[in-house]
C-alpha positions as CSV (number, residue, x, y, z in Angstrom):
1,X,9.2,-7.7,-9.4
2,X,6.6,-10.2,-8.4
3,X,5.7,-8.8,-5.7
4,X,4.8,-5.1,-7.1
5,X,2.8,-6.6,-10.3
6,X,0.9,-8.5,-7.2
7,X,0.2,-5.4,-5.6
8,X,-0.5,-3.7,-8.8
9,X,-2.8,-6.6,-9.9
10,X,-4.8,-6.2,-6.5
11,X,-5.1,-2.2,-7.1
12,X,-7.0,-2.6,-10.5
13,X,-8.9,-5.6,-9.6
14,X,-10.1,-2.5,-6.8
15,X,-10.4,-0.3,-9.5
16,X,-12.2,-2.1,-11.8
17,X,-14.8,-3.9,-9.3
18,X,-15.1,0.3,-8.1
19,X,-15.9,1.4,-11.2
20,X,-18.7,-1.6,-11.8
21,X,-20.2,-0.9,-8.4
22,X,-20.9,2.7,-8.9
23,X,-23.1,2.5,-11.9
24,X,-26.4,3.9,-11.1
25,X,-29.6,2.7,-12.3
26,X,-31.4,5.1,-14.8
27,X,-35.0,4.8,-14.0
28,X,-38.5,6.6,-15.8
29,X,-39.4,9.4,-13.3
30,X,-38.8,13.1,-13.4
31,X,-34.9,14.5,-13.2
32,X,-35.2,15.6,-9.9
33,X,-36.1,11.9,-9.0
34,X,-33.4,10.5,-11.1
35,X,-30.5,12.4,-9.7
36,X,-32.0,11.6,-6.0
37,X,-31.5,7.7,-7.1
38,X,-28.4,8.1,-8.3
39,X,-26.8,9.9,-5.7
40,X,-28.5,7.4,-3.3
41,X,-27.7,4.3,-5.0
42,X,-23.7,5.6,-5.1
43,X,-23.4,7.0,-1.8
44,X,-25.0,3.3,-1.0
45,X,-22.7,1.2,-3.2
46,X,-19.4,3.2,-2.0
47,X,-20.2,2.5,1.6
48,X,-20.4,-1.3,0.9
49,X,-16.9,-1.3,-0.5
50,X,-15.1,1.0,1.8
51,X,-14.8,-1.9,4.1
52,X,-13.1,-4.4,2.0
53,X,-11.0,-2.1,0.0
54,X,-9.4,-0.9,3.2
55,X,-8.7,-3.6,5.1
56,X,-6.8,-4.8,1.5
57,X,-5.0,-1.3,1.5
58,X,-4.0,-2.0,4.6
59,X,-2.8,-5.1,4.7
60,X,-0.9,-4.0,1.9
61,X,1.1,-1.1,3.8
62,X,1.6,-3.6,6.3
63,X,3.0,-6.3,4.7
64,X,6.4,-7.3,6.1
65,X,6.8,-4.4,8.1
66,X,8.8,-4.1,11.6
67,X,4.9,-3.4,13.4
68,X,3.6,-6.8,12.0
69,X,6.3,-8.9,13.0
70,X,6.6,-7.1,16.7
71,X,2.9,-8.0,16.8
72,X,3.6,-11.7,15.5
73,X,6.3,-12.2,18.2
74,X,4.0,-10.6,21.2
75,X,1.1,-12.7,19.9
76,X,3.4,-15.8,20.7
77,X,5.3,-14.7,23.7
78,X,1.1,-14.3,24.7
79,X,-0.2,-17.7,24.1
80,X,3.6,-19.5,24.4
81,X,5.3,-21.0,21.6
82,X,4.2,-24.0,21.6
83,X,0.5,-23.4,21.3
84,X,-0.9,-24.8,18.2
85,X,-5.3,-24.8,18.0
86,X,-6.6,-26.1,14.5
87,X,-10.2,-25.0,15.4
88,X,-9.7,-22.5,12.1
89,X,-9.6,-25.6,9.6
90,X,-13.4,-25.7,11.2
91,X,-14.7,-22.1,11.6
92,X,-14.1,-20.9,8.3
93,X,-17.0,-23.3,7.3
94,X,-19.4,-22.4,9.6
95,X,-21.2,-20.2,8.1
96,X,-22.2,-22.3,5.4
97,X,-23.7,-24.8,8.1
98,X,-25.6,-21.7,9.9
99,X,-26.9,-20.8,6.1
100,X,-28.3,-24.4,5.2
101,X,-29.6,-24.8,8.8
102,X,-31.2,-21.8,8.9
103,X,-33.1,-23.0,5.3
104,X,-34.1,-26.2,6.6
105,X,-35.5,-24.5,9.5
106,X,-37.4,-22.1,7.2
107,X,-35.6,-19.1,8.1
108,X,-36.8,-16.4,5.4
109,X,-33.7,-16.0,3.3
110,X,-32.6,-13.2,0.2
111,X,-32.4,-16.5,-2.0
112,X,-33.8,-19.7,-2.4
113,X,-31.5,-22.2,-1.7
114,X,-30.0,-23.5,-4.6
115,X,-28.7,-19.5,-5.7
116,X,-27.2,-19.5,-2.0
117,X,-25.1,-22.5,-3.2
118,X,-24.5,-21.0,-6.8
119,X,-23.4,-17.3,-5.3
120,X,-21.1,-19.5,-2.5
121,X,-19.4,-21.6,-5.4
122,X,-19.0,-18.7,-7.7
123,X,-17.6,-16.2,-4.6
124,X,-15.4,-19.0,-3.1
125,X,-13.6,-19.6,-6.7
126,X,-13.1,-16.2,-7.2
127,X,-11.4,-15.0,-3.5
128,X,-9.7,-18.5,-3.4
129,X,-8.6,-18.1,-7.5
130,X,-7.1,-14.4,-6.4
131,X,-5.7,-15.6,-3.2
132,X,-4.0,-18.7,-4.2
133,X,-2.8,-16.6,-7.1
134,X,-1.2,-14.2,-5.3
135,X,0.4,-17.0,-3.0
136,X,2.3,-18.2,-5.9
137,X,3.7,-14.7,-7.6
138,X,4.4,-13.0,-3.3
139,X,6.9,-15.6,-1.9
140,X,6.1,-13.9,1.6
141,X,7.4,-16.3,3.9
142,X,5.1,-17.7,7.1
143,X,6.1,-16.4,10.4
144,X,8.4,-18.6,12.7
145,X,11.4,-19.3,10.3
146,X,9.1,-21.2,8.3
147,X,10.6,-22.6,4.8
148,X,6.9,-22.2,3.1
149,X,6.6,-19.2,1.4
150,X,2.8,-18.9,0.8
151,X,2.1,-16.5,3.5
152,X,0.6,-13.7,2.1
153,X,-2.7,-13.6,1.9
154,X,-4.5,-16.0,4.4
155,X,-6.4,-18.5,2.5
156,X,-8.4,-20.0,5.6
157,X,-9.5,-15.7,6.4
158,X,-10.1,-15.6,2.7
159,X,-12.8,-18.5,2.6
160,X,-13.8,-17.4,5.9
161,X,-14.9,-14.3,5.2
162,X,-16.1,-15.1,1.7
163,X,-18.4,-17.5,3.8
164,X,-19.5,-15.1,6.2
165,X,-20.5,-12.5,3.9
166,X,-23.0,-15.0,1.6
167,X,-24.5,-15.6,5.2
168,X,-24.3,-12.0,5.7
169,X,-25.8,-10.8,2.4
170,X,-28.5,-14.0,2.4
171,X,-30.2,-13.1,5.8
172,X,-29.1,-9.2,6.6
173,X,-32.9,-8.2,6.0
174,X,-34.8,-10.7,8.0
175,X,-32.6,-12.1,10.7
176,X,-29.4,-9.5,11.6
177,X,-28.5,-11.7,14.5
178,X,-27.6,-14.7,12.3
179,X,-26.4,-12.5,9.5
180,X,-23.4,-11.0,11.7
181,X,-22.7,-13.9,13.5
182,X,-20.9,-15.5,10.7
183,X,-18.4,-12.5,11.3
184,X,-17.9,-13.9,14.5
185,X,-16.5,-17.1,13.0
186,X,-14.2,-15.3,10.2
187,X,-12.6,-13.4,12.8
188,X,-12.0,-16.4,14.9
189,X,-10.5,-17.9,12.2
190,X,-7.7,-15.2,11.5
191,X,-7.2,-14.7,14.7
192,X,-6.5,-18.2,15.1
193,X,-3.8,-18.4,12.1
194,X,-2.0,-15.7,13.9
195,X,-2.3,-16.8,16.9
196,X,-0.7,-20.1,15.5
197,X,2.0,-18.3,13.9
198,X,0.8,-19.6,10.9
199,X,0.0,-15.7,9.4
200,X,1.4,-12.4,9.9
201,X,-1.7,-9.8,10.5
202,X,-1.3,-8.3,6.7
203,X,-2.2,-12.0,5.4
204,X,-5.1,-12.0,7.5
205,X,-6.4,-8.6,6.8
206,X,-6.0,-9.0,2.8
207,X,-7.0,-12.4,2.9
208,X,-10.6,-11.1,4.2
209,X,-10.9,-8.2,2.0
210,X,-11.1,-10.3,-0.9
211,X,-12.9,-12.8,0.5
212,X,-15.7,-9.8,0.9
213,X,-15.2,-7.7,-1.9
214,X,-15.6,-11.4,-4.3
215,X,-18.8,-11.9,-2.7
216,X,-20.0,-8.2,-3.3
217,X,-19.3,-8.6,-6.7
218,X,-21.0,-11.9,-7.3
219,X,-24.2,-10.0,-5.6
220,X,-24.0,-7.1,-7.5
221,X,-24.1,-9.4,-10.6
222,X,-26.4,-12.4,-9.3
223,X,-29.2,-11.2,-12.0
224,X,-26.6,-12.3,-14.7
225,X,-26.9,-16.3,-13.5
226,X,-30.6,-15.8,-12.6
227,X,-31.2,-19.9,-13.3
228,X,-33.0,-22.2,-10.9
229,X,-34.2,-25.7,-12.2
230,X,-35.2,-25.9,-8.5
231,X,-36.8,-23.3,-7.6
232,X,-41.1,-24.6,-8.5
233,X,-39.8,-27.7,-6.9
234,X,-41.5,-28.1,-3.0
235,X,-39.7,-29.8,-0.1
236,X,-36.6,-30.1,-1.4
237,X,-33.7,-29.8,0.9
238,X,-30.4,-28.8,0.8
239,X,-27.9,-29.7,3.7
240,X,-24.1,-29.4,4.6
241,X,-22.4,-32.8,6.1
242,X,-19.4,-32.4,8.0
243,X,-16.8,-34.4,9.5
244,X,-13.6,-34.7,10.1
245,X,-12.1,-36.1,7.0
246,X,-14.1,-34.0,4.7
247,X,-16.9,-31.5,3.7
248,X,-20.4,-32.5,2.0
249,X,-23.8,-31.9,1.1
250,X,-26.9,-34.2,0.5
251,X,-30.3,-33.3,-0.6
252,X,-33.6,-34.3,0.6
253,X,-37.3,-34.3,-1.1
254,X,-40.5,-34.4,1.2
255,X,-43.1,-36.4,-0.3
């Protein structure tokens, strides 16, 4: 019973974020015009979310089926049993270094830098609030025999890709290269917690379709939490600090 209201939970979360996201803007020009918008602005909106709502639908069929745990067994038989790389406790930060580096560097951004970090906090509690939720009410065991029973989704793909796609969303328009690359981390990161046979492929996939589809929503509602205290302030920087007993950030003011 847990597990269907989970899923069911999931599908109108889908449905209700759908529903927000196709809301067209109703502008002052002629009806022709209008109509153009509006079928522009859906067609637009419905492509962004095609992405994250399937790779949740997937994960969903997938979840504890024989093809996953073939895969999961492969996988190990692959890389042997005993391999074990924690790399992924690392890379689904990195994009939130590549974002504050790039700013410090004056890399022209979507945001100043103090709505990066509000976007970020508000994204990362939402994808990590749905995923840890869904932890508690799935009992999907962890692959290997495991006793834990927190498997489904993958939290470390869900703050990976919730990561990625602030980077993504921040610097898509004036630097692509550095706005995909985060991607390159996220899906280092689930591949790494299958490849430690710490996830099954369904955790990983649902676990990044929320971390995207949170961030999307934030975006599409970032003119709701428009306050900056910092924004008329000059040469104030914000920085991550890592290392390997925690995760940081200081500020800076040029005089």
């Amino acid at each position: 019973m847990k597990t269907m209201l989970s899923l069911v939970l999931i599908a109108l979360c889908i449905n209700t974020v759908s529903a927000q996201f196709t809301e067209a803007p109703i502008t002052n020009s002629d009806f022709a015009n209008t109509n153009q918008t509006e079928f522009t602005t859906k067609k637009s909106v419905s492509t962004k979310r095609i992405l994250p709502v399937a790779l949740i639908t997937t994960g969903i069929l997938l979840s504890a089926s024989s093809f996953e745990k073939s895969l999961q067994k492969d996988l190990r038989r692959l890389v042997g049993n005993d391999f074990y790389l924690n790399m992924d406790d690392y890379t689904r930060y990195a994009p939130v270094v590549e974002m504050y580096s790039a700013d410090i560097l004056g890399v022209k951004s979507r945001n100043h830098w103090f709505d990066q970090t509000k976007n970020l906090v508000l994204a990362s509690a939402i994808s990590n609030g749905v995923s840890t939720l869904l932890k508690k009410e799935i009992y999907k065991p962890r692959p290997g025999g495991s006793t834990n029973v927190n498997s489904f989704p993958s939290g470390h793909t869900t703050t990976a890709f919730t990561t990625a796609t602030v980077l993504f969303e921040e610097f898509k328009d004036t630097n692509p290269l550095l706005a995909y690359s985060g991607y390159i981390f996220a899906a280092t990161t689930g591949s790494l917690r299958m490849l430690n046979n710490m996830h099954y492929l369904s955790d990983v996939l649902v676990g990044a379709g929320i971390g995207i589809l949170s961030v999307k929503l934030v975006y599409h509602f970032e003119h709701l939490i428009a306050w900056n205290p910092f924004k008329k302030i000059d040469g104030l920087a914000f920085a991550p600090q890592v290392n390997m007993d925690s995760v940081g950030f200081y500020l800076s003011r040029r005089f």
